[in-house]
CHARMM-style PDB file with segment names, atoms N, HN, CA, C and O in Angstrom:
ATOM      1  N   UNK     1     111.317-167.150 -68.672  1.00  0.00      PROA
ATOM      2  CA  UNK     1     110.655-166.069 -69.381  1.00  0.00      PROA
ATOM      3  C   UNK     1     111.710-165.333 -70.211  1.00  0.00      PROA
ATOM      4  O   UNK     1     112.778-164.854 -69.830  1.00  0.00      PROA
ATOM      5  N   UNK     2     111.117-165.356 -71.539  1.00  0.00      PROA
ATOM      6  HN  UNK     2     110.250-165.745 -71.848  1.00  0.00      PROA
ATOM      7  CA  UNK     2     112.161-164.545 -72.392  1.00  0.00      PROA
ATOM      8  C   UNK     2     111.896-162.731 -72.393  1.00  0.00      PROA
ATOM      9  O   UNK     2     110.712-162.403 -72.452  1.00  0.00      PROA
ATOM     10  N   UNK     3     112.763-161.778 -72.341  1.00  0.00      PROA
ATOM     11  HN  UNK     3     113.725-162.045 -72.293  1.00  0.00      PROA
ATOM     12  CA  UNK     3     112.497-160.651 -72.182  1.00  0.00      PROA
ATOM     13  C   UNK     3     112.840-159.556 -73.038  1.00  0.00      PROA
ATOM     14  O   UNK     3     113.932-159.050 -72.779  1.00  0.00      PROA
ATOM     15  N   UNK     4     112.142-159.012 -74.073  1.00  0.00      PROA
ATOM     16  HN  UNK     4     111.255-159.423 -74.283  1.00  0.00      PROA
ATOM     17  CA  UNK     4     112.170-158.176 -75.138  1.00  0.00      PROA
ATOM     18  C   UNK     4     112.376-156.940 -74.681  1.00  0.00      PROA
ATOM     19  O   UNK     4     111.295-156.371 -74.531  1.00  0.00      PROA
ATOM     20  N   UNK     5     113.273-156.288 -74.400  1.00  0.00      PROA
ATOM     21  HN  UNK     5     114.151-156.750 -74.522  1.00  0.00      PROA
ATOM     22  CA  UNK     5     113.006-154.487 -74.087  1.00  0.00      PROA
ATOM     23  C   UNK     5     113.201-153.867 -75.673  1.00  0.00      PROA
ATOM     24  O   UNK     5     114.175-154.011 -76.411  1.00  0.00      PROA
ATOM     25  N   UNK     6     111.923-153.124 -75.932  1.00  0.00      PROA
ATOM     26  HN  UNK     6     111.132-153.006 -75.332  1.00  0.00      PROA
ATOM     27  CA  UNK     6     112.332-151.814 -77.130  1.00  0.00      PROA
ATOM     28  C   UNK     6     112.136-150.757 -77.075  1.00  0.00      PROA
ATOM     29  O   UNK     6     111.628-150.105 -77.987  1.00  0.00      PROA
ATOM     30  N   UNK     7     112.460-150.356 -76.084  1.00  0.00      PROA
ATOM     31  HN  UNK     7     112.874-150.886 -75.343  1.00  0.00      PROA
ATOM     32  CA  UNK     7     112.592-149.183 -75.277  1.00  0.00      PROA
ATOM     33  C   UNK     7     113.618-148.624 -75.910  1.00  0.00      PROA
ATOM     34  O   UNK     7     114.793-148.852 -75.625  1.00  0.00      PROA
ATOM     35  N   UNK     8     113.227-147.851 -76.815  1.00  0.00      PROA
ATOM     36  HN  UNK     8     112.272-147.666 -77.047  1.00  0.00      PROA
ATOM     37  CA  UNK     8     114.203-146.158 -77.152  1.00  0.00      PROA
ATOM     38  C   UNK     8     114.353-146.602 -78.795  1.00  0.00      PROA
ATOM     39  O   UNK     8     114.964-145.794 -79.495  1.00  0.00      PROA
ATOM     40  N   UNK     9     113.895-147.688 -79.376  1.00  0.00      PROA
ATOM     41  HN  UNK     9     113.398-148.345 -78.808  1.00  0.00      PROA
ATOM     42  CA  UNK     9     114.021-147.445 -80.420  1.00  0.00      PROA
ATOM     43  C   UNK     9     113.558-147.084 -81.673  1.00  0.00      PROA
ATOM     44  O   UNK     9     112.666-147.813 -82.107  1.00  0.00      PROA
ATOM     45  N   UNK    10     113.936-146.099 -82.428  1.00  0.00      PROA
ATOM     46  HN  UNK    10     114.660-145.506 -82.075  1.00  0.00      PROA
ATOM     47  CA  UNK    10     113.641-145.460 -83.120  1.00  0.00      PROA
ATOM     48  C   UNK    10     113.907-145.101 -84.688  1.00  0.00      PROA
ATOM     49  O   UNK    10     113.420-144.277 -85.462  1.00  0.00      PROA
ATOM     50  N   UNK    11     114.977-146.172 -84.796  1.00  0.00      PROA
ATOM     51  HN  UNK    11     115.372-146.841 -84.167  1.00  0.00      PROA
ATOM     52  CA  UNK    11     115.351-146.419 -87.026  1.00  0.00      PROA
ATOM     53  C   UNK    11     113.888-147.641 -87.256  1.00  0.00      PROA
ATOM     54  O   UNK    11     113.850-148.182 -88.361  1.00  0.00      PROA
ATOM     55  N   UNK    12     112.873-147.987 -86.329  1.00  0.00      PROA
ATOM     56  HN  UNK    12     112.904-147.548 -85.431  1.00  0.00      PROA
ATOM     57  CA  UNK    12     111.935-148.923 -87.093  1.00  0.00      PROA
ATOM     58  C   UNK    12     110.717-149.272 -85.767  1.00  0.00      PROA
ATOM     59  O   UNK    12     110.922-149.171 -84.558  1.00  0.00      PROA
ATOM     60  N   UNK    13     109.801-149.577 -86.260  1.00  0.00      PROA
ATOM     61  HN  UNK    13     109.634-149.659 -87.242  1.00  0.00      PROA
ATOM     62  CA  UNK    13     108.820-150.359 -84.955  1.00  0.00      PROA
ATOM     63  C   UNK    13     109.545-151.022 -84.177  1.00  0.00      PROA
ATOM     64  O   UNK    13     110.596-151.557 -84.527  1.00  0.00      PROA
ATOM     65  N   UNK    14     108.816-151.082 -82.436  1.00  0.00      PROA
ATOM     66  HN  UNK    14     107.962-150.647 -82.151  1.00  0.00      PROA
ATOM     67  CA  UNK    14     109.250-151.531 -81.433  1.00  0.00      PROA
ATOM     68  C   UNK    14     108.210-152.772 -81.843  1.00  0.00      PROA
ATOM     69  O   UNK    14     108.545-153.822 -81.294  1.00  0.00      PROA
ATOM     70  N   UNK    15     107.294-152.860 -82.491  1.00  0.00      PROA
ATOM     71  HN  UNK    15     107.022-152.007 -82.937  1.00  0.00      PROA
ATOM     72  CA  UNK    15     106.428-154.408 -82.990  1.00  0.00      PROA
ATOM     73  C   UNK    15     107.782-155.226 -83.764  1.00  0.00      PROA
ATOM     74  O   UNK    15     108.301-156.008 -82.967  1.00  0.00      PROA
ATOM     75  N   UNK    16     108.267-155.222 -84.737  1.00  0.00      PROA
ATOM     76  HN  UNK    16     107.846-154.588 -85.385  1.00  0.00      PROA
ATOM     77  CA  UNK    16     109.562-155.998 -85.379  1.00  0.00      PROA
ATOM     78  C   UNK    16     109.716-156.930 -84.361  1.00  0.00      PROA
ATOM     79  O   UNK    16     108.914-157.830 -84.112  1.00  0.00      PROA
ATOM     80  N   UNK    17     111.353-156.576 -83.439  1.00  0.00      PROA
ATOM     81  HN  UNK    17     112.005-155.845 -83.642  1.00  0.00      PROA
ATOM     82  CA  UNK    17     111.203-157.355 -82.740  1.00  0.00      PROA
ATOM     83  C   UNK    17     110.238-158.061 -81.251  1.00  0.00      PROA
ATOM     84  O   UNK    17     110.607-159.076 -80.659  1.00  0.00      PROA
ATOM     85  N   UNK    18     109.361-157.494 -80.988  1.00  0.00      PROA
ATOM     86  HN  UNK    18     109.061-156.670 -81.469  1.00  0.00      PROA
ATOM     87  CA  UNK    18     108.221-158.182 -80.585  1.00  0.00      PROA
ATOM     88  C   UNK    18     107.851-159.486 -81.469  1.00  0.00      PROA
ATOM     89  O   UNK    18     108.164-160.616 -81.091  1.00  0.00      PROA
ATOM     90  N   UNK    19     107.282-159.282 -82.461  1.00  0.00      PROA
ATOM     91  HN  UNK    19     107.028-158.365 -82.768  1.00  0.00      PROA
ATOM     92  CA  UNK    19     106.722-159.887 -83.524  1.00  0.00      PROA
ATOM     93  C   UNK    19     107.916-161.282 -83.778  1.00  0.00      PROA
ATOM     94  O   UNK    19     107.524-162.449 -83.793  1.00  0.00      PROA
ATOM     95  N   UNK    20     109.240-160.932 -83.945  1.00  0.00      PROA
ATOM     96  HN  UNK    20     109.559-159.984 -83.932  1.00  0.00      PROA
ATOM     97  CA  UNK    20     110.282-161.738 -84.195  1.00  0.00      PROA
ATOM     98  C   UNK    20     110.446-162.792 -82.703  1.00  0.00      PROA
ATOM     99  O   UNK    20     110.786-163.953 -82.931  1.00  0.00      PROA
ATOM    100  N   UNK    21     110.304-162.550 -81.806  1.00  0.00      PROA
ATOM    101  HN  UNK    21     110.028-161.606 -81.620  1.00  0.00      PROA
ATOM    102  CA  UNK    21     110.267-162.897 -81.045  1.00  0.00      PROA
ATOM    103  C   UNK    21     109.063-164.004 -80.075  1.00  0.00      PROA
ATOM    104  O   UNK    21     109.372-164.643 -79.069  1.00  0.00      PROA
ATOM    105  N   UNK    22     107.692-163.970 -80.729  1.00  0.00      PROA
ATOM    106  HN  UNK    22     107.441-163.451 -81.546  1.00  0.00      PROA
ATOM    107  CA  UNK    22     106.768-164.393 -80.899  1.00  0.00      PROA
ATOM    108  C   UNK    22     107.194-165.481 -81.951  1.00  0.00      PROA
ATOM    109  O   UNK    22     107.313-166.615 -81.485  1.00  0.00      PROA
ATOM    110  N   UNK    23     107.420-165.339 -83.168  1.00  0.00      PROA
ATOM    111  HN  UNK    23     107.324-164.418 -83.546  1.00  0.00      PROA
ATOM    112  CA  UNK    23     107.647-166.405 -84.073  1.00  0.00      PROA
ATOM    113  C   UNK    23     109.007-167.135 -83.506  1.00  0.00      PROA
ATOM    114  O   UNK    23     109.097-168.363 -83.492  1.00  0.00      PROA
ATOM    115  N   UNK    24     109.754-166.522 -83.173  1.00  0.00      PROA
ATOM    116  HN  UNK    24     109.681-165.525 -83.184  1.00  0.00      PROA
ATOM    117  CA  UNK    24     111.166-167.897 -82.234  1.00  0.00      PROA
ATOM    118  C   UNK    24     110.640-168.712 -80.928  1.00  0.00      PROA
ATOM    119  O   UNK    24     111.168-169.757 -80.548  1.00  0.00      PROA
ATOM    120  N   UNK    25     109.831-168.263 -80.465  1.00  0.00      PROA
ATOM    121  HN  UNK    25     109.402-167.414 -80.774  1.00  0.00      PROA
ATOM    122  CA  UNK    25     109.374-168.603 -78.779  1.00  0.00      PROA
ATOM    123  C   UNK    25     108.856-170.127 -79.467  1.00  0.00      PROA
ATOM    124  O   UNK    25     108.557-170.364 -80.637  1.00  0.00      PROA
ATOM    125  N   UNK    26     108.875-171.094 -78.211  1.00  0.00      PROA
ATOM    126  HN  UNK    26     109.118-170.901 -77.261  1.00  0.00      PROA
ATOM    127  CA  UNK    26     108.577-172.197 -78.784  1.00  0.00      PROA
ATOM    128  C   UNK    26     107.253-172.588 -77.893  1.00  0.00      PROA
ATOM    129  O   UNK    26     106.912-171.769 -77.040  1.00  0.00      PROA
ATOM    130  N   UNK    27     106.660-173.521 -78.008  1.00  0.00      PROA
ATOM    131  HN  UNK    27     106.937-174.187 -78.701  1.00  0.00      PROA
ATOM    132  CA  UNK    27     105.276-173.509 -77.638  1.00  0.00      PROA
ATOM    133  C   UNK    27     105.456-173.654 -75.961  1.00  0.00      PROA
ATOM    134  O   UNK    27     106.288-174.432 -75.493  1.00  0.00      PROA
ATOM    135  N   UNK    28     104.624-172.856 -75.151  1.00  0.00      PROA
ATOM    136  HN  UNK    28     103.949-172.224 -75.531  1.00  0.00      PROA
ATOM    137  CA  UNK    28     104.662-172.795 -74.088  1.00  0.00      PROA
ATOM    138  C   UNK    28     105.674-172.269 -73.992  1.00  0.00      PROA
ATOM    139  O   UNK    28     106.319-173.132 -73.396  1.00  0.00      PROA
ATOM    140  N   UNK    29     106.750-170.933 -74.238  1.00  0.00      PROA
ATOM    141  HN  UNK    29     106.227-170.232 -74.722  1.00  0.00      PROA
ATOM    142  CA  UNK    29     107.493-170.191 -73.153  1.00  0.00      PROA
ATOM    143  C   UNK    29     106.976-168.908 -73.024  1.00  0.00      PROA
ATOM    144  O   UNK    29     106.195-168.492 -73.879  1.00  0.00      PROA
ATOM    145  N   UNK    30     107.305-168.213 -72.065  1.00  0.00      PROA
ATOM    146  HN  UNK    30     107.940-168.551 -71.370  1.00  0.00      PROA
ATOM    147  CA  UNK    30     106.534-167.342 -71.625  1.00  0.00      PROA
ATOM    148  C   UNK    30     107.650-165.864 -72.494  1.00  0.00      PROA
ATOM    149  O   UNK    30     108.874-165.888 -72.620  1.00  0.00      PROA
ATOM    150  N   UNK    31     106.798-164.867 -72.901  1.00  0.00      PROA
ATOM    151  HN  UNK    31     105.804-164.848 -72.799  1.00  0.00      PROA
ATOM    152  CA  UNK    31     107.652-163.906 -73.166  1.00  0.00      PROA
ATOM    153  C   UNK    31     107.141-162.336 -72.365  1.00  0.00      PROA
ATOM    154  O   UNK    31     106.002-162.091 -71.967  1.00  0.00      PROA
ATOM    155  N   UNK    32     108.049-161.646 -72.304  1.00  0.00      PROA
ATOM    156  HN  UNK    32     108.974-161.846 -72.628  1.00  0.00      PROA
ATOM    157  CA  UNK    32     107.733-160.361 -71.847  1.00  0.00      PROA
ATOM    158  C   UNK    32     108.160-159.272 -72.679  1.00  0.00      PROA
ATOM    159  O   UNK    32     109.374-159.148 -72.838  1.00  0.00      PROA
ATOM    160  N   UNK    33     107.310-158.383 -73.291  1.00  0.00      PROA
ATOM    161  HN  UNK    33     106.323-158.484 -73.161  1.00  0.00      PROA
ATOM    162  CA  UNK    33     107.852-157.193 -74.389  1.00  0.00      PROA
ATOM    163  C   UNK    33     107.877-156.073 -73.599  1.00  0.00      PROA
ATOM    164  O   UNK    33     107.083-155.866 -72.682  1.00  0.00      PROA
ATOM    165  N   UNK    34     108.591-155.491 -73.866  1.00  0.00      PROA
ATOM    166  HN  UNK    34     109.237-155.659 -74.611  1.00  0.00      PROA
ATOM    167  CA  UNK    34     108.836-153.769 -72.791  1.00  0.00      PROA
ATOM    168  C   UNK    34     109.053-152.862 -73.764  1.00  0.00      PROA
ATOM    169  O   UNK    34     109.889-152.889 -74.668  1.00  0.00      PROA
ATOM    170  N   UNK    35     108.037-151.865 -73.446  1.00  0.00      PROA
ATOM    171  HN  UNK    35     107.358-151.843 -72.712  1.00  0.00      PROA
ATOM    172  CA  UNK    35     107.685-150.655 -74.896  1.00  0.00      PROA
ATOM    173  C   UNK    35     107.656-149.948 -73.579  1.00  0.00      PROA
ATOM    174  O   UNK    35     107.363-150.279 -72.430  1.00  0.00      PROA
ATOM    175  N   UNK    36     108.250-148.357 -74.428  1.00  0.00      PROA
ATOM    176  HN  UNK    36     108.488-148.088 -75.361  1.00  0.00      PROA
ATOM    177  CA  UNK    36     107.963-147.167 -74.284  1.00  0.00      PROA
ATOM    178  C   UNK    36     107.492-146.487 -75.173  1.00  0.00      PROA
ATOM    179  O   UNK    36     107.859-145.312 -75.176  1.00  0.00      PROA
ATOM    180  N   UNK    37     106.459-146.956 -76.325  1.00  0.00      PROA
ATOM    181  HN  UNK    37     106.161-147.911 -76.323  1.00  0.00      PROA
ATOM    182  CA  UNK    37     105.494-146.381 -77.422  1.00  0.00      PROA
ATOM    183  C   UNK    37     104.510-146.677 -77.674  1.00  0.00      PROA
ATOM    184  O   UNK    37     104.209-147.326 -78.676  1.00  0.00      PROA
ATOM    185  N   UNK    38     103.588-146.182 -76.629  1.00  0.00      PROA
ATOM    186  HN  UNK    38     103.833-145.655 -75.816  1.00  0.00      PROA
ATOM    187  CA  UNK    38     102.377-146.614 -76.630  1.00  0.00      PROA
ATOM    188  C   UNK    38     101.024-146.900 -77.531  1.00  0.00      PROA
ATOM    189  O   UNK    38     100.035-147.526 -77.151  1.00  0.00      PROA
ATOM    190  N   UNK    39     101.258-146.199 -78.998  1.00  0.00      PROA
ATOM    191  HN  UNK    39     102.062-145.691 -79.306  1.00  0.00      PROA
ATOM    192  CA  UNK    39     100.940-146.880 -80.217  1.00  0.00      PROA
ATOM    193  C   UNK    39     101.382-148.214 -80.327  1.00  0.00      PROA
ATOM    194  O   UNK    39     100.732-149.259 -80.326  1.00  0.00      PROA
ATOM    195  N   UNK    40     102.660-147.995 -80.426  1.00  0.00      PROA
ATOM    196  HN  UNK    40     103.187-147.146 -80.426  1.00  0.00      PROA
ATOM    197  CA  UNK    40     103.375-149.685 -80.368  1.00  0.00      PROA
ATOM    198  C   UNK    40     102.518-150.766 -79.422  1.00  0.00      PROA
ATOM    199  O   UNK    40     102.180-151.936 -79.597  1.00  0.00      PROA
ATOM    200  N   UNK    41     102.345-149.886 -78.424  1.00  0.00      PROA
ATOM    201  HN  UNK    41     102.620-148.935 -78.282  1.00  0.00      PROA
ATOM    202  CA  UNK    41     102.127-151.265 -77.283  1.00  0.00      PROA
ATOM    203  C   UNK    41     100.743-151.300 -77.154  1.00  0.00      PROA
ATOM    204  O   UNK    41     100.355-152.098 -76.301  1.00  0.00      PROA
ATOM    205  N   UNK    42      99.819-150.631 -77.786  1.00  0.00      PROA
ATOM    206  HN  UNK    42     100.135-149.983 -78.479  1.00  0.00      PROA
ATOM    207  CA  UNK    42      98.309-150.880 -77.907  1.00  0.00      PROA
ATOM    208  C   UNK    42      98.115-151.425 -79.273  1.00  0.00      PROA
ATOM    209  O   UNK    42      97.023-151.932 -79.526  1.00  0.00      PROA
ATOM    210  N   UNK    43      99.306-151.373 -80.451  1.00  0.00      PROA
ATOM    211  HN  UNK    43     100.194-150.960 -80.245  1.00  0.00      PROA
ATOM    212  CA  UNK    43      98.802-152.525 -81.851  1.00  0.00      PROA
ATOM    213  C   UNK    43      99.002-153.536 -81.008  1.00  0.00      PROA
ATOM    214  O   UNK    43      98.135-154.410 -81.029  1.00  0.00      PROA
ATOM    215  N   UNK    44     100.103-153.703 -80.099  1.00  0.00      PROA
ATOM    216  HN  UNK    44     100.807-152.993 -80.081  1.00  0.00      PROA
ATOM    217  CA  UNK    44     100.267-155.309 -79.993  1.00  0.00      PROA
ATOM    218  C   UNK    44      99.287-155.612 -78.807  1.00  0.00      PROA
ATOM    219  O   UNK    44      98.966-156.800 -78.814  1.00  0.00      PROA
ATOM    220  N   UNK    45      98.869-155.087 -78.066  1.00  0.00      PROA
ATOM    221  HN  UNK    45      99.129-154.122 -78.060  1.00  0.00      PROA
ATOM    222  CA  UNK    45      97.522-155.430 -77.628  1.00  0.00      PROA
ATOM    223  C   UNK    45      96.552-156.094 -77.851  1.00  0.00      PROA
ATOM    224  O   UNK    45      96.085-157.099 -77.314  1.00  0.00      PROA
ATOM    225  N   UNK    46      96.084-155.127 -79.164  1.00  0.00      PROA
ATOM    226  HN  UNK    46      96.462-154.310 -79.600  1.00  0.00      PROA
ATOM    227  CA  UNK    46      95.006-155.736 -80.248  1.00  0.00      PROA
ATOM    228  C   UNK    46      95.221-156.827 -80.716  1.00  0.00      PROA
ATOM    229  O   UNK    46      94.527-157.818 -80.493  1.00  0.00      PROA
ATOM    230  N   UNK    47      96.311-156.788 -81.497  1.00  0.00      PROA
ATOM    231  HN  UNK    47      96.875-155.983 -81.678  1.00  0.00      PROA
ATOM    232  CA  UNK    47      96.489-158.188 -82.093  1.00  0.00      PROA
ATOM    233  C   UNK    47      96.380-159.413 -80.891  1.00  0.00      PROA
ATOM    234  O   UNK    47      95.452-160.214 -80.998  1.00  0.00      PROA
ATOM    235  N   UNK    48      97.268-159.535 -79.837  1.00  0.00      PROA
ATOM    236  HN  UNK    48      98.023-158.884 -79.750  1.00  0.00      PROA
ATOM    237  CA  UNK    48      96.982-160.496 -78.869  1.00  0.00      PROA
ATOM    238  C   UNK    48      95.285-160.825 -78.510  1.00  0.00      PROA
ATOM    239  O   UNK    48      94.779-161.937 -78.357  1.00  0.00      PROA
ATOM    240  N   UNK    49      94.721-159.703 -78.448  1.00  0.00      PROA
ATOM    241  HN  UNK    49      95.132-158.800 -78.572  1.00  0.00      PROA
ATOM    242  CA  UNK    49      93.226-159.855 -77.795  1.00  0.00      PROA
ATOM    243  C   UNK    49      92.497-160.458 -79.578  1.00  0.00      PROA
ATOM    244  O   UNK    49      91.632-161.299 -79.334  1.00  0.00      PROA
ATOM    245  N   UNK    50      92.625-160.261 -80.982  1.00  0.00      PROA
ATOM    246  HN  UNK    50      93.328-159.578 -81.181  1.00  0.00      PROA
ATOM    247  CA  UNK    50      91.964-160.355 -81.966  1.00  0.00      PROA
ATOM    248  C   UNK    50      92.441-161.928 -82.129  1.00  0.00      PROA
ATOM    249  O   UNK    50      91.716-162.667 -82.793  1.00  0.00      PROA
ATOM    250  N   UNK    51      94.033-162.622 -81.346  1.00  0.00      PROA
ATOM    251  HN  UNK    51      94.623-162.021 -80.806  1.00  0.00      PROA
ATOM    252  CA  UNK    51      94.420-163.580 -81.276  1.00  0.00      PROA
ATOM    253  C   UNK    51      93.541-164.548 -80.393  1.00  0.00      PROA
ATOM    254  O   UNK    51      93.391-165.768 -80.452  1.00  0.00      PROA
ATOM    255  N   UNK    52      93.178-163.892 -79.819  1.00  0.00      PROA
ATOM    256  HN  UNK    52      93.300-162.900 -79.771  1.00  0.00      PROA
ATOM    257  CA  UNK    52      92.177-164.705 -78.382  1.00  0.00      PROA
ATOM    258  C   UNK    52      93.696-165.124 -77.486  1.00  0.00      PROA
ATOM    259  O   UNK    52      93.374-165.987 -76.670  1.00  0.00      PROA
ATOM    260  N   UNK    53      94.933-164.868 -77.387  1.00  0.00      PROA
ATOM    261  HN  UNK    53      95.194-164.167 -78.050  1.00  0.00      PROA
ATOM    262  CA  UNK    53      95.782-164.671 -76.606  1.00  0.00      PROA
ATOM    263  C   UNK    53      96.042-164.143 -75.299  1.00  0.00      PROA
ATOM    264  O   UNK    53      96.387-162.964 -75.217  1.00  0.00      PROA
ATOM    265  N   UNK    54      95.922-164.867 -74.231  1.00  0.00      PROA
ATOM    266  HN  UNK    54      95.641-165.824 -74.298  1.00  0.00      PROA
ATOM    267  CA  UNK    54      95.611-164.006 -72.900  1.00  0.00      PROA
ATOM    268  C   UNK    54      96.740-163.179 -72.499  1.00  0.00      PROA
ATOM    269  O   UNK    54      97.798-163.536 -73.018  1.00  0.00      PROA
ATOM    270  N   UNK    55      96.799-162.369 -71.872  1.00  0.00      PROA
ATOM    271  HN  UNK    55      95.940-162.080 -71.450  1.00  0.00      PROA
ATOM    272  CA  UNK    55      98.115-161.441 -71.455  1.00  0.00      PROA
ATOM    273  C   UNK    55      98.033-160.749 -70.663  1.00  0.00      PROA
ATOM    274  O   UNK    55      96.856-160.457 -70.452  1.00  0.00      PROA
ATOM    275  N   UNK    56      98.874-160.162 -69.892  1.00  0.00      PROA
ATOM    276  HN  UNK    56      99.830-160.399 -70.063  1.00  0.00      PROA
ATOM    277  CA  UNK    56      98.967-159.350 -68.725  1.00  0.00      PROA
ATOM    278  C   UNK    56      99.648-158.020 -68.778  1.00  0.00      PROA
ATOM    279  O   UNK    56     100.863-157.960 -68.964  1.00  0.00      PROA
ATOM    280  N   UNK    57      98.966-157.029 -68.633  1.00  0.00      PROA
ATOM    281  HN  UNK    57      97.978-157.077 -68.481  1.00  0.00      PROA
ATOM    282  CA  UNK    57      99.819-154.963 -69.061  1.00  0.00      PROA
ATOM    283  C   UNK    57     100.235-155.378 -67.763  1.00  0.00      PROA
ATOM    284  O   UNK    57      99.852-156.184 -66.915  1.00  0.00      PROA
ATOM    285  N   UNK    58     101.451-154.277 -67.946  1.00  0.00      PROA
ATOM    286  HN  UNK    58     101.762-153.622 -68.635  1.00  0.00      PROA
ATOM    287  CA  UNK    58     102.294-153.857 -66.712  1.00  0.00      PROA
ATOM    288  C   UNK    58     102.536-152.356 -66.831  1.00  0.00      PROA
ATOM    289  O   UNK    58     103.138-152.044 -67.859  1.00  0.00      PROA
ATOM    290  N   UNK    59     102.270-151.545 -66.171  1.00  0.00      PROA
ATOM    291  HN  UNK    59     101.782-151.798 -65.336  1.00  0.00      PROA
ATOM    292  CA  UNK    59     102.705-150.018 -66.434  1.00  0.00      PROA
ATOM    293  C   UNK    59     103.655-149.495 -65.294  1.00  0.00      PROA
ATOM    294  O   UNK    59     103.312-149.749 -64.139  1.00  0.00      PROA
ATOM    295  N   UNK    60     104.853-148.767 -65.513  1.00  0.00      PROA
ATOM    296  HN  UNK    60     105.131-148.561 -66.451  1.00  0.00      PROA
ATOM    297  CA  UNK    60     106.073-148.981 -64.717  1.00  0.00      PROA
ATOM    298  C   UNK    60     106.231-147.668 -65.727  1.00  0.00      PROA
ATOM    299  O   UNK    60     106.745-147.620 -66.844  1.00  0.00      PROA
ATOM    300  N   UNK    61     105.359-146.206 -64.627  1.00  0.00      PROA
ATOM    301  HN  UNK    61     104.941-146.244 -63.720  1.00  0.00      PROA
ATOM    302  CA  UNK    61     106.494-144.909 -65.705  1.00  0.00      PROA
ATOM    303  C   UNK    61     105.764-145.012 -66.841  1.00  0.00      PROA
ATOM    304  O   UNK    61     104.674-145.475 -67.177  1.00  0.00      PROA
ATOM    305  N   UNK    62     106.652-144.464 -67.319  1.00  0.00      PROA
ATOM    306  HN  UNK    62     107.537-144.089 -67.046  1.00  0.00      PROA
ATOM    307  CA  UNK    62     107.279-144.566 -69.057  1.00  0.00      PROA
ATOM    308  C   UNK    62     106.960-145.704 -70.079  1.00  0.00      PROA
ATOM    309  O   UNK    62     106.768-145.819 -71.290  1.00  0.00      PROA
ATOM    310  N   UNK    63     107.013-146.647 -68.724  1.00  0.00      PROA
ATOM    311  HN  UNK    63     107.169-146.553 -67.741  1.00  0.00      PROA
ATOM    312  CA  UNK    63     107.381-148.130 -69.962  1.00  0.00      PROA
ATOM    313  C   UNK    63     105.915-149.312 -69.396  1.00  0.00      PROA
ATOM    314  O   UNK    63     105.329-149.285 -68.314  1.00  0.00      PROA
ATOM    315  N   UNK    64     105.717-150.097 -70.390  1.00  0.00      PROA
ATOM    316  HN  UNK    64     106.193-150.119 -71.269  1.00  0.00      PROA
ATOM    317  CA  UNK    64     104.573-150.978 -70.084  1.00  0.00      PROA
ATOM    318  C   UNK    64     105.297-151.799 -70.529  1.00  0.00      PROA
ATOM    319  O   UNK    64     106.352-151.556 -71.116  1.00  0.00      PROA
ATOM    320  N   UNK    65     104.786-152.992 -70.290  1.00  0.00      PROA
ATOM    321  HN  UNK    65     103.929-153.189 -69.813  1.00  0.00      PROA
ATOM    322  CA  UNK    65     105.107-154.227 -70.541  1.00  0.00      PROA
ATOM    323  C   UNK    65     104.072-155.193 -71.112  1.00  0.00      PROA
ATOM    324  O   UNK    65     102.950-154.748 -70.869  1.00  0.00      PROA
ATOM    325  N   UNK    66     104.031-156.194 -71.691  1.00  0.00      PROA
ATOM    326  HN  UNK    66     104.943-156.556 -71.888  1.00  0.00      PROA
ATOM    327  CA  UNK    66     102.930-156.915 -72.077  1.00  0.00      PROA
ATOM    328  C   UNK    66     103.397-158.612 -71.599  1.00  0.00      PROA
ATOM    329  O   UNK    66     104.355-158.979 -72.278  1.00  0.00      PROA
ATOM    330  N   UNK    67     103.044-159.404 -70.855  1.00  0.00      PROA
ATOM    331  HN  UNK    67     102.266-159.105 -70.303  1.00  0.00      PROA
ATOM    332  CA  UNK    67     103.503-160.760 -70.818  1.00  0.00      PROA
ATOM    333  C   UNK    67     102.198-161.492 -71.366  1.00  0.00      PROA
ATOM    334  O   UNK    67     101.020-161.137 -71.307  1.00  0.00      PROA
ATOM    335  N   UNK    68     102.795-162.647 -71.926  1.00  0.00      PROA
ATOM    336  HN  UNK    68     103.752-162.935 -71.974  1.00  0.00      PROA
ATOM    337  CA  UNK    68     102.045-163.760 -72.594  1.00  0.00      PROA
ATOM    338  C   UNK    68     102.603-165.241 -72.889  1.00  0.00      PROA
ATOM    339  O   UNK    68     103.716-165.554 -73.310  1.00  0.00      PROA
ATOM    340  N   UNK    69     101.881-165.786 -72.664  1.00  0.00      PROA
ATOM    341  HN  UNK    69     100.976-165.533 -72.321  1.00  0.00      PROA
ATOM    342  CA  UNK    69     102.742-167.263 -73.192  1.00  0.00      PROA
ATOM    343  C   UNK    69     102.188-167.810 -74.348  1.00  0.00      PROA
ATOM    344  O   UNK    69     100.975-168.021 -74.357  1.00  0.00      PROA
ATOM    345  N   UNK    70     103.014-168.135 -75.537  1.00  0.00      PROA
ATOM    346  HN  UNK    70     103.999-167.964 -75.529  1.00  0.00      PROA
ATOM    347  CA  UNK    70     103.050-168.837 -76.433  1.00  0.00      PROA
ATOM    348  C   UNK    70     102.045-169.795 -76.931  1.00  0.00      PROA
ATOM    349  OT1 UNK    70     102.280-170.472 -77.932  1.00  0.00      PROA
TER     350      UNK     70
END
């Protein structure tokens, strides 16, 4: 499982690298994104669910997580 944290950042969207990271993953690996911006982490929600992409929230605090495989 590959593991994205964008937790705290703030010169651009925590989607970027999400998004960048989705396009490198190769078919079938599993990735995990970790947001603490919950705008952030409900666009990429949407898009996964408008994808027909299955996925799993994680809420931990502060921070959620989104896992999905490729």
């Amino acid at each position: 499982m590959k593991t994205i944290n964008t937790c705290g950042l703030s010169h651009y969207s925590p989607l970027i690298p999400a998004i960048k990271a989705w396009c490198e993953a190769q078919p079938g690996e599993t990735l995990e994104i970790i947001m603490d911006n919950l705008s952030a982490f409900n666009d990429l929600k949407e898009y996964l669910a408008e994808q027909q992409i299955g996925f799993r929230e994680i809420y931990d605090g502060e921070q959620m997580s989104v896992q999905f495989t490729k």
